[in-house]
Backbone as a printed PyTorch tensor [residue, N CA C, xyz], in Angstrom:
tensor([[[-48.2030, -10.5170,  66.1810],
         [-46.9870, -10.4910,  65.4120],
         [-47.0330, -11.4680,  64.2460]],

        [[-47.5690, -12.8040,  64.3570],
         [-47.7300, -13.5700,  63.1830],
         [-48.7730, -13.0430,  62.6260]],

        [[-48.9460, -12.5420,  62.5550],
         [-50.1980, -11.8870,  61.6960],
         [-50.0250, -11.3150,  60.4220]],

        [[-49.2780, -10.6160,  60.6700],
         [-48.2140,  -9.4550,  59.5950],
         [-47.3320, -10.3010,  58.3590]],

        [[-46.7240, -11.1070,  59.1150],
         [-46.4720, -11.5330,  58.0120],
         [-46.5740, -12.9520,  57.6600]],

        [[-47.9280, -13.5680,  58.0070],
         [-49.3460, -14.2620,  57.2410],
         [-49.6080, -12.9100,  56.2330]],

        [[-49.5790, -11.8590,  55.8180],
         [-50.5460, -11.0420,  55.6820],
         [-49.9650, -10.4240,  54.4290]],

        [[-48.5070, -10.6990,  54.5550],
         [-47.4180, -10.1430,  53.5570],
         [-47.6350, -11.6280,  52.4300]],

        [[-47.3600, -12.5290,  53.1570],
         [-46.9850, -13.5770,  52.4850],
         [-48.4600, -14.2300,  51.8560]],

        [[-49.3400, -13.9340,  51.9400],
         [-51.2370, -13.9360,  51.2460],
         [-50.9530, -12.9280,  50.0200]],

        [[-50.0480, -11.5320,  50.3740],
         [-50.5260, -10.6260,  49.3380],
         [-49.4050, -11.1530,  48.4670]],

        [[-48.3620, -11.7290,  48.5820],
         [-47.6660, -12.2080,  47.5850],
         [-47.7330, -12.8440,  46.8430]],

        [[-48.3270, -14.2050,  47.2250],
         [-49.2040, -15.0980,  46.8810],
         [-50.1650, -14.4620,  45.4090]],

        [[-50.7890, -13.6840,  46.4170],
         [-51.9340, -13.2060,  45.3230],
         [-51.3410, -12.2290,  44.0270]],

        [[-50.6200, -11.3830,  44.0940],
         [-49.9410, -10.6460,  43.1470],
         [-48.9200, -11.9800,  42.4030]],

        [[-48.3300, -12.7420,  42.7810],
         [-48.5870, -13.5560,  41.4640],
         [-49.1070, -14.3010,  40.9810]],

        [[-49.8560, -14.5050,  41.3500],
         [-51.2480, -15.0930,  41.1760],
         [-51.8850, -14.4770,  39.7800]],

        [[-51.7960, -13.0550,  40.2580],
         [-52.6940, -12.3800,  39.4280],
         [-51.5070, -12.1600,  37.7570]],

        [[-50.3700, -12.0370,  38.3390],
         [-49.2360, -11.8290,  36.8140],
         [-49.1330, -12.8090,  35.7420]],

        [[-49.6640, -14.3170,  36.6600],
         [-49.5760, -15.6410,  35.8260],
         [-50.6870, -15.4770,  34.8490]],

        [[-51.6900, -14.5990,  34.6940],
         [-52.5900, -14.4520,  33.5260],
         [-51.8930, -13.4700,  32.4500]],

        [[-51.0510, -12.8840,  33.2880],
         [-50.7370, -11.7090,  31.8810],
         [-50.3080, -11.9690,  30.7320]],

        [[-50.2120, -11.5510,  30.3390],
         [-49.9650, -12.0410,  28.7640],
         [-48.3970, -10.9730,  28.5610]],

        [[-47.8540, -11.8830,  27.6740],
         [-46.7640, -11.1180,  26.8170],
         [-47.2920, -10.0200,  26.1320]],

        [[-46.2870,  -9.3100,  25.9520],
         [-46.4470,  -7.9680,  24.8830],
         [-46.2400,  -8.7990,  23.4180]],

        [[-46.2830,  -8.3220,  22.4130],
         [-46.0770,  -8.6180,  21.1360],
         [-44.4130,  -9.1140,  21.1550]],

        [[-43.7310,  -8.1220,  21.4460],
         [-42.3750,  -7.7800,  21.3600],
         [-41.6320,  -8.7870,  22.4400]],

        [[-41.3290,  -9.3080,  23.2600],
         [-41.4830,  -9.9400,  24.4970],
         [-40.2400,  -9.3540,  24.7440]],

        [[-38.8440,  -9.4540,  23.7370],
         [-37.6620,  -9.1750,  24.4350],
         [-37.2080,  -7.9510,  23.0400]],

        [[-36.0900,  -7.0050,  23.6650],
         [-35.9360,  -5.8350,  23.4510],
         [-35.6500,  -6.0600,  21.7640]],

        [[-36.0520,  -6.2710,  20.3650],
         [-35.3030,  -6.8870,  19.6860],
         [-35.4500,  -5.2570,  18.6540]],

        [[-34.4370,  -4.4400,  18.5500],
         [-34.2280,  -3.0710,  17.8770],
         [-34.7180,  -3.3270,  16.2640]],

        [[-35.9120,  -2.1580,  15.8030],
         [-36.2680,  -2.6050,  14.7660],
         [-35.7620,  -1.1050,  13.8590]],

        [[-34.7760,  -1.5360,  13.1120],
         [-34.2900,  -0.4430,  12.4100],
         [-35.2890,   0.0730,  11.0120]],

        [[-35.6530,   1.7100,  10.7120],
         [-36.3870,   1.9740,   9.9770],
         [-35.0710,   2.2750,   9.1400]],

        [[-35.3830,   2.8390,   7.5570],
         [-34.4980,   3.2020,   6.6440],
         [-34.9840,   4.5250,   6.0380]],

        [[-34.0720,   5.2530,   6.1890],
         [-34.6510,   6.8090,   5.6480],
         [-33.6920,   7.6500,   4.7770]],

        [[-33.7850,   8.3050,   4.1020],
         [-33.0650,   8.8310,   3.0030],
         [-32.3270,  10.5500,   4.4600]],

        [[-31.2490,  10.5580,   4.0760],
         [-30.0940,  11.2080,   4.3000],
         [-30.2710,  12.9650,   3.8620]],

        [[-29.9530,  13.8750,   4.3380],
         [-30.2290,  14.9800,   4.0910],
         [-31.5050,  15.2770,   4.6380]],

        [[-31.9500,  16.5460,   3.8290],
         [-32.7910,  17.5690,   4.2180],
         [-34.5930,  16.8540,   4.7700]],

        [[-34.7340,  15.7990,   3.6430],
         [-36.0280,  15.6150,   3.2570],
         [-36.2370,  14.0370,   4.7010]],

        [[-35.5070,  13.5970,   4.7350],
         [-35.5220,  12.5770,   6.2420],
         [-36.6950,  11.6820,   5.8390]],

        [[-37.4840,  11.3140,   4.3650],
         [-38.3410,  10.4660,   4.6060],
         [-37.5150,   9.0640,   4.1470]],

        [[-38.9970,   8.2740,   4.7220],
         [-38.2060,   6.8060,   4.7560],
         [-38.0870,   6.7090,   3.3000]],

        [[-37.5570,   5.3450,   3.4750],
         [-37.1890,   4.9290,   1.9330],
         [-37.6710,   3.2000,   1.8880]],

        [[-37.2940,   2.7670,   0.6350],
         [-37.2250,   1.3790,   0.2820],
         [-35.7360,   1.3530,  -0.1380]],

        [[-34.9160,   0.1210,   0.6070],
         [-33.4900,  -0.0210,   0.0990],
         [-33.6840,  -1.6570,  -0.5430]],

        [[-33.1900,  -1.3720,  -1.7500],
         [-33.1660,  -2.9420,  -2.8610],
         [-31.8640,  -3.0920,  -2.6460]],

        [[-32.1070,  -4.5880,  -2.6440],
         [-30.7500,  -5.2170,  -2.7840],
         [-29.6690,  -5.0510,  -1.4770]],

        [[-30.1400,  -5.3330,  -0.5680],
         [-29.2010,  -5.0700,   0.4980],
         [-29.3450,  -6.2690,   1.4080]],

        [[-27.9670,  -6.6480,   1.8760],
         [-27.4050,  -7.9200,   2.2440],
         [-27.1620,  -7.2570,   4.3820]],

        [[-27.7560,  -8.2090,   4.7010],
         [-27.1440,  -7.7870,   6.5330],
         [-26.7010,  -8.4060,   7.0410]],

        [[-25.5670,  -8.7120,   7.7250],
         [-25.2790,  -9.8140,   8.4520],
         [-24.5660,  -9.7260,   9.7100]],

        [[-23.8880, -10.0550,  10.4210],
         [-23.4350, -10.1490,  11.4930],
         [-22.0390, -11.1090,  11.8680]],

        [[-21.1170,  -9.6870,  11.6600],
         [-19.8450, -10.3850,  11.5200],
         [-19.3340, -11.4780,  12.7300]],

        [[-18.8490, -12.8630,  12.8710],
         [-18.6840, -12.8060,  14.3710],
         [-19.7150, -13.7110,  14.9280]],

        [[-21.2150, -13.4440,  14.6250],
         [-21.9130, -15.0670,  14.9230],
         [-22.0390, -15.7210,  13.5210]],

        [[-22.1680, -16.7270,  14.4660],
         [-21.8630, -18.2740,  14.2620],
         [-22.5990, -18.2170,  12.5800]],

        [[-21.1790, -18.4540,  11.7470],
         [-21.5180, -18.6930,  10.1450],
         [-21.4880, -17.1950,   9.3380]],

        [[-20.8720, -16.1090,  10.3410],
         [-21.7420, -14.7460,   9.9610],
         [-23.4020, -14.5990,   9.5540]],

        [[-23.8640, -14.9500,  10.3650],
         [-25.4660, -14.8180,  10.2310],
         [-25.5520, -13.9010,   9.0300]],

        [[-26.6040, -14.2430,   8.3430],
         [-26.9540, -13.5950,   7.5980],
         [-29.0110, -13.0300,   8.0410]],

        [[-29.2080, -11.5040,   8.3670],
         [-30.1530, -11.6740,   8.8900],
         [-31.2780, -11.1610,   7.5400]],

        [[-30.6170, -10.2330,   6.8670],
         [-31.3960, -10.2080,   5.0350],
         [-30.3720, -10.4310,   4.2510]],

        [[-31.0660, -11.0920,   3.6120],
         [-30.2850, -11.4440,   2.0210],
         [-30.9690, -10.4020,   1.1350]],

        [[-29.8460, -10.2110,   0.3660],
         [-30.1010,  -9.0170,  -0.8800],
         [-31.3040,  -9.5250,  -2.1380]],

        [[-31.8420, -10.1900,  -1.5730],
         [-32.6590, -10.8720,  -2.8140],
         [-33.8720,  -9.8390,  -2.7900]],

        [[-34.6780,  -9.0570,  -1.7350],
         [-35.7220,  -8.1320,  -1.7910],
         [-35.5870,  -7.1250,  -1.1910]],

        [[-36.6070,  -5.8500,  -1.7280],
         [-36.3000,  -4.7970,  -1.2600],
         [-36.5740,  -4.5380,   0.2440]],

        [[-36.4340,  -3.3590,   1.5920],
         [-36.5350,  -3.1630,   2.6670],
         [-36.7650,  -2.0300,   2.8240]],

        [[-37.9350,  -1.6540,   3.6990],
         [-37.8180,  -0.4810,   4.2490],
         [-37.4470,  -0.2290,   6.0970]],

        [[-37.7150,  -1.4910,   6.6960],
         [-37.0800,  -1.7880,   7.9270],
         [-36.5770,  -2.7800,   7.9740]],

        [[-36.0000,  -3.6870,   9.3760],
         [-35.5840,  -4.7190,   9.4900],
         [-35.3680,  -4.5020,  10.9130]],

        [[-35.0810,  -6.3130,  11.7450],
         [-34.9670,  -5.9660,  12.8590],
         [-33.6380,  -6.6030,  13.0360]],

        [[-32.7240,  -5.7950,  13.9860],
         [-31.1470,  -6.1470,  14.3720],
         [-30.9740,  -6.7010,  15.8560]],

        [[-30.9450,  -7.6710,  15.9680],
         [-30.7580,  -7.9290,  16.8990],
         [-29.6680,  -7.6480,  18.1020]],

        [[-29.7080,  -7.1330,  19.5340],
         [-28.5940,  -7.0890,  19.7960],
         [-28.2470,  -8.3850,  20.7400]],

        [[-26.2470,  -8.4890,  20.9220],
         [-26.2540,  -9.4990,  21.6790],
         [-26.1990,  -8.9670,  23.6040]],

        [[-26.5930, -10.3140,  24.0210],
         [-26.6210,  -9.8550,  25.2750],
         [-25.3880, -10.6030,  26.2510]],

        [[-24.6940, -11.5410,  25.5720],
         [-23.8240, -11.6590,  26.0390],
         [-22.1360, -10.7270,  25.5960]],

        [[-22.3460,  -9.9240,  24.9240],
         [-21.6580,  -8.1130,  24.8670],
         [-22.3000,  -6.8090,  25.3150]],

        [[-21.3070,  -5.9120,  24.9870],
         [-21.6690,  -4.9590,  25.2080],
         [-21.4180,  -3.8770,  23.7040]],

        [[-21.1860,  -4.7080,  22.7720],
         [-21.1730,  -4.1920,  21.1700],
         [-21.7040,  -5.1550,  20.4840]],

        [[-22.4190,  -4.5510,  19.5530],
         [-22.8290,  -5.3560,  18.4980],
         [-22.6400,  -5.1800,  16.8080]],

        [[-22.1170,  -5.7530,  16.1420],
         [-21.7840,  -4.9780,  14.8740],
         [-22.3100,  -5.5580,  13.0110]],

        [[-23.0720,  -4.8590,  12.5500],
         [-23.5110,  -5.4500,  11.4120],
         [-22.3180,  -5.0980,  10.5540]],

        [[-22.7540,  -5.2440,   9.2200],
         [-22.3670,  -5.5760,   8.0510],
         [-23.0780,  -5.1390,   6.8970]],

        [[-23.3660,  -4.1810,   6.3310],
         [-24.7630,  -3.9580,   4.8690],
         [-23.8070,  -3.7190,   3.7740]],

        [[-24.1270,  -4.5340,   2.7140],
         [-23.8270,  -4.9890,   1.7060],
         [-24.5270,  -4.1300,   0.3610]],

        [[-24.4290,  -4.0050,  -0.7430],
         [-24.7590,  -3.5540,  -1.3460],
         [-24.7620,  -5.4220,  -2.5360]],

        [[-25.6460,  -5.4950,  -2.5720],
         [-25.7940,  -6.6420,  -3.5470],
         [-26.1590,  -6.2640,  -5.0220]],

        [[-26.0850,  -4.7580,  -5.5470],
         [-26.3020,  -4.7600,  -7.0900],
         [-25.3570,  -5.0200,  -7.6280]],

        [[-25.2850,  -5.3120,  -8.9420],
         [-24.3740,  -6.1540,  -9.5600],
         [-23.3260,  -4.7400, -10.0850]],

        [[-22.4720,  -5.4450, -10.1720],
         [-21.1470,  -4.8520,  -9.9660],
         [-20.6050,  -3.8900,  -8.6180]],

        [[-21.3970,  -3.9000,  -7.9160],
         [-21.2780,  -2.9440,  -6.3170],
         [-20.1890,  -3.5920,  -5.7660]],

        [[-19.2540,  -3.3170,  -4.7480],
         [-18.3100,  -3.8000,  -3.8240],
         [-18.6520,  -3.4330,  -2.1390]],

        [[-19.5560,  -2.2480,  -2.6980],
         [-19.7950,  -1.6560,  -1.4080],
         [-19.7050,  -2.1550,   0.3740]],

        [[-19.8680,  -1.9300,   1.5020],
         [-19.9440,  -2.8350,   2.0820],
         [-19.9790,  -1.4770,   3.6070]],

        [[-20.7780,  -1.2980,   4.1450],
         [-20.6770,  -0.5670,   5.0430],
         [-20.5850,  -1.3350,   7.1550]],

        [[-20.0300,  -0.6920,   7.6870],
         [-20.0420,  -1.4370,   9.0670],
         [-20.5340,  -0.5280,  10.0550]],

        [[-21.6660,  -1.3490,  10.5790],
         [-22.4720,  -0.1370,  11.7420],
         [-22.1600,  -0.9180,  13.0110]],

        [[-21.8310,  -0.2440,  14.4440],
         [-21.0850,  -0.5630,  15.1410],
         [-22.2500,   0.0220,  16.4660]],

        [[-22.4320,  -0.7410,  17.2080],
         [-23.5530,  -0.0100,  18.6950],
         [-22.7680,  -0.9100,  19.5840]],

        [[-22.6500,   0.3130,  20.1120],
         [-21.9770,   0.1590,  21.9530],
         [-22.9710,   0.5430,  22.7910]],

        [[-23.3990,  -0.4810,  23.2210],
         [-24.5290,  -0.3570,  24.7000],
         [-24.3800,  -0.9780,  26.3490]],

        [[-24.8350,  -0.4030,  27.0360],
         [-25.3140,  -1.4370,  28.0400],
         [-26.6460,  -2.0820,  27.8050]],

        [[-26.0810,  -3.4740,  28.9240],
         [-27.1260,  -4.0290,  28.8570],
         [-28.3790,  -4.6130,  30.6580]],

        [[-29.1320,  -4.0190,  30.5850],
         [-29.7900,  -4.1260,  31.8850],
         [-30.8930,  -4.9020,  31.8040]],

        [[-30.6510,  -6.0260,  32.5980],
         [-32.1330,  -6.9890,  32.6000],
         [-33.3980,  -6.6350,  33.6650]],

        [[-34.4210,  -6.6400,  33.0640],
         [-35.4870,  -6.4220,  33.3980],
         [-36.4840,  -7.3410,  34.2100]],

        [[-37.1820,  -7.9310,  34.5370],
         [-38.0790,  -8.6400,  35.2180],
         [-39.1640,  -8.0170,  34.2370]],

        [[-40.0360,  -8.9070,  33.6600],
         [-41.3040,  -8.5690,  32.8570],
         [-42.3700,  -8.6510,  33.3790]],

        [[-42.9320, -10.3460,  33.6440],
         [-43.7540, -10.6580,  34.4760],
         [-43.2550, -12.2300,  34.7550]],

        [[-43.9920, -13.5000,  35.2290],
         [-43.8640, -14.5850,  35.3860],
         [-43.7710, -15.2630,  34.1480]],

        [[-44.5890, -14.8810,  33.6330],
         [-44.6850, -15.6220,  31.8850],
         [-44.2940, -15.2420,  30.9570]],

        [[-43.5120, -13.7160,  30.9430],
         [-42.2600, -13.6570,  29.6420],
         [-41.4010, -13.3930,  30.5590]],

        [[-41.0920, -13.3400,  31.9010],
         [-39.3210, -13.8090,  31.9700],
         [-38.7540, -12.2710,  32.4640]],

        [[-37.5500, -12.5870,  31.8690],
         [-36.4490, -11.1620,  31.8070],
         [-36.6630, -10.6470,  30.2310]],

        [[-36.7270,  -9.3530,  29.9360],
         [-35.9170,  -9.0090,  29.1940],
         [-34.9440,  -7.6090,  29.3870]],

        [[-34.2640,  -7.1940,  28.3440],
         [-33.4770,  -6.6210,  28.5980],
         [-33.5490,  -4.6310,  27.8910]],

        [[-33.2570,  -4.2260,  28.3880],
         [-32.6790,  -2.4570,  28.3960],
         [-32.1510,  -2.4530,  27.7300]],

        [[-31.7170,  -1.9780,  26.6910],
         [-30.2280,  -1.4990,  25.7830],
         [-30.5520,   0.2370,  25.5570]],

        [[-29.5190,   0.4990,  26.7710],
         [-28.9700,   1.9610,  26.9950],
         [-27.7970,   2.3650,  25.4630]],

        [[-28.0170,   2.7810,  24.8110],
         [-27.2720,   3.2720,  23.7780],
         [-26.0990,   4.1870,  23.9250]],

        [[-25.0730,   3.9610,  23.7540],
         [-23.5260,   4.6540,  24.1890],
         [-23.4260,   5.7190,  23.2210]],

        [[-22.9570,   4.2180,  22.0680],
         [-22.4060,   5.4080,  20.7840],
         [-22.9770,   4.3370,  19.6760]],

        [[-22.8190,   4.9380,  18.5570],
         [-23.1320,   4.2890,  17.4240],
         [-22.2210,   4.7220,  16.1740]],

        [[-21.6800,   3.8010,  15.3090],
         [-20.6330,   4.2110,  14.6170],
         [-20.9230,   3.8390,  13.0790]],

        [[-20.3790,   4.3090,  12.0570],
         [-20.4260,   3.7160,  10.9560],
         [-19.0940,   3.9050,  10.4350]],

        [[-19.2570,   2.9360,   9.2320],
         [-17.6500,   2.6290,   8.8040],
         [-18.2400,   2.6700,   7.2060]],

        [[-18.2470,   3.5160,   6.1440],
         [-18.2190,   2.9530,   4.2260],
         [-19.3140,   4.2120,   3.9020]],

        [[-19.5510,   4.0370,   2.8560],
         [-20.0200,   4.9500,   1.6810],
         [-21.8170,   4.8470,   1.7690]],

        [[-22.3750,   3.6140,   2.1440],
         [-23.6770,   3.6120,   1.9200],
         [-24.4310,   4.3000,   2.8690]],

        [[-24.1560,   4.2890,   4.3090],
         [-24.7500,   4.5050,   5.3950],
         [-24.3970,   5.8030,   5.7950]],

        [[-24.6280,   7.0840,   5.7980],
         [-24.8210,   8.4970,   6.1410],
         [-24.9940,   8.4760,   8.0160]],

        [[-25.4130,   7.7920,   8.5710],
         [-25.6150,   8.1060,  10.1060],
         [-26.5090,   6.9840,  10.5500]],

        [[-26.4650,   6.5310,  11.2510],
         [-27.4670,   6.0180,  12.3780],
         [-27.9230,   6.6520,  13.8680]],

        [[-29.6460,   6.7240,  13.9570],
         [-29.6400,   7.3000,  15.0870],
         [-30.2170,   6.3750,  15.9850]],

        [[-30.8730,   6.6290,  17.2520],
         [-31.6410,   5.7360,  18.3330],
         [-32.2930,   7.3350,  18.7960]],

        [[-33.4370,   7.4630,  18.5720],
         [-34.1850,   8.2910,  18.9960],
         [-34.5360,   8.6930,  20.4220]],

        [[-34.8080,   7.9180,  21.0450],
         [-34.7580,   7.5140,  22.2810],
         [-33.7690,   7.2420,  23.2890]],

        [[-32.7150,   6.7150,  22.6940],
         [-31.3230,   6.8260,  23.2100],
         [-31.3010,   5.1940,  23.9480]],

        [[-32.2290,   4.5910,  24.0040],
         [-32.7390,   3.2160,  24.6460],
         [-33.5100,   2.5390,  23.5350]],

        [[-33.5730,   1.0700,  24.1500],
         [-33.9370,   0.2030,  23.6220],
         [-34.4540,  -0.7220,  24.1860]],

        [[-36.1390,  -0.5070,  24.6440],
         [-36.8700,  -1.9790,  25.1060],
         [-37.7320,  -2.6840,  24.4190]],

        [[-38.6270,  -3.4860,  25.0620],
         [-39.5150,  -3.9060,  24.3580],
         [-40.7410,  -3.7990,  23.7150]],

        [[-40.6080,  -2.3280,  23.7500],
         [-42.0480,  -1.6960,  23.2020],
         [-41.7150,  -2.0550,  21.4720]],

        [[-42.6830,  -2.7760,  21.1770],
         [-42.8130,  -2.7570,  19.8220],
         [-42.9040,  -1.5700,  18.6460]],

        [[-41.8900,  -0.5680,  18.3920],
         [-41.8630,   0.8320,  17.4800],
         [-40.4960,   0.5860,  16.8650]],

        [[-40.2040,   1.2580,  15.8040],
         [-39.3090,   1.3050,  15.2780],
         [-38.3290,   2.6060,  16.2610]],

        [[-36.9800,   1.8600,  16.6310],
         [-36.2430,   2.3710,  17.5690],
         [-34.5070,   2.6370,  17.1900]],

        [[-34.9740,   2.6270,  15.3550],
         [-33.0120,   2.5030,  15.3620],
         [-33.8450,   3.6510,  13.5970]],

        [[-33.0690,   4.4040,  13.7910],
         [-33.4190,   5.1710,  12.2400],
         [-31.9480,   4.9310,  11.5650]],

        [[-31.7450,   4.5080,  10.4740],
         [-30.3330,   4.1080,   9.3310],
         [-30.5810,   5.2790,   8.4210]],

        [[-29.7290,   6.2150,   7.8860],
         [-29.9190,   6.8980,   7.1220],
         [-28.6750,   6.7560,   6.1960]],

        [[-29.6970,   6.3570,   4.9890],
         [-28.6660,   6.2340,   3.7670],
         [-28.3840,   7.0690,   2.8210]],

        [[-26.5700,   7.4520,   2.4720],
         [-26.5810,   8.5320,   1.3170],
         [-27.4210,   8.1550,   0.2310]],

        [[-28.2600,   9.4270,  -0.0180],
         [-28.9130,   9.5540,  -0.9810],
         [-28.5380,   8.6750,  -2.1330]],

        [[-27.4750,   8.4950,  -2.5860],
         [-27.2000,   8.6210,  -4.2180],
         [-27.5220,   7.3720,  -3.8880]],

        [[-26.7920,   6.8010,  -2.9980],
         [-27.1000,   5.4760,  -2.8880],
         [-28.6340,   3.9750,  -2.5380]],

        [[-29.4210,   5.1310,  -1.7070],
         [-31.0370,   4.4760,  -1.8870],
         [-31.5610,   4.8630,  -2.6420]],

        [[-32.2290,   3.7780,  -3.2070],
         [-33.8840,   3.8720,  -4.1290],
         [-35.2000,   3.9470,  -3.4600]],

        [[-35.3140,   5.5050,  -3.6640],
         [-37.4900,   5.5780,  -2.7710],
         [-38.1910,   4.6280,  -3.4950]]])
């Protein structure tokens, strides 16, 4: 009878044993990397100039791009102490007012990785919303959000409004 579980408690031992070498992924925790793509028929990406991101709500309104260079992705972070997260994109050309609000309602499910990156987290995608003139739709392809390093959030901007 002690045998068994000597026998459990060796293989446990050893399986983490063996996880303490693993290495992190690139990505370690779920962090959504939004691509930018032109709106309508033609769906290719784009370059968007001049566009401001921020994050209404943390601390200072984060600012995560400043409108000073152009973008063809970016990464949005979500929070994990909510269950919404909401940007802000700006139109920074001169005379613009523009100002669009993208809105993701998710869950959030923590993961076990390995010993040496920890938890990270799931983001199950609900709904996704937009609010203004620049932003045509946002999708999540996948409908989730982990830590595989790919672009996992597509922004599609009215035409008139991005520059390829």
């Amino acid at each position: 009878m002690r045998i068994f579980p000597a026998s459990i408690a060796s293989g446990f031992i050893l399986l983490v044993s063996a996880s303490c070498t693993d290495t992190c992924p690139e990505n370690k925790n779920a962090l959504p990397l939004a691509g930018f793509y032109a709106s309508g028929e033609s769906n290719e990406s784009i370059t968007v100039d001049s566009l401001e991101v921020y994050g209404p709500g943390a601390p200072d309104d984060a600012v995560l791009s400043e409108g000073d260079e152009a973008k063809e992705r970016l990464f949005l972070p979500f929070r994990i102490d909510s269950d919404t997260t909401r940007y802000v994109f700006r139109d920074c050309r001169k005379g613009s007012t523009a100002r669009d609000t993208v809105t993701f309602i998710y869950s959030r499910t923590p993961r076990f990785v390995n010993v040496e990156c920890g938890v990270s987290y799931l983001f199950g995608i609900k709904e996704i919303s937009c609010q203004g003139v620049l932003i045509d739709s946002v999708t999540c392809p996948q409908g989730f959000i982990d830590n595989t390093n790919s672009e996992n959030l597509h922004i599609y901007f009215s035409v008139s409004n991005a520059e390829s």
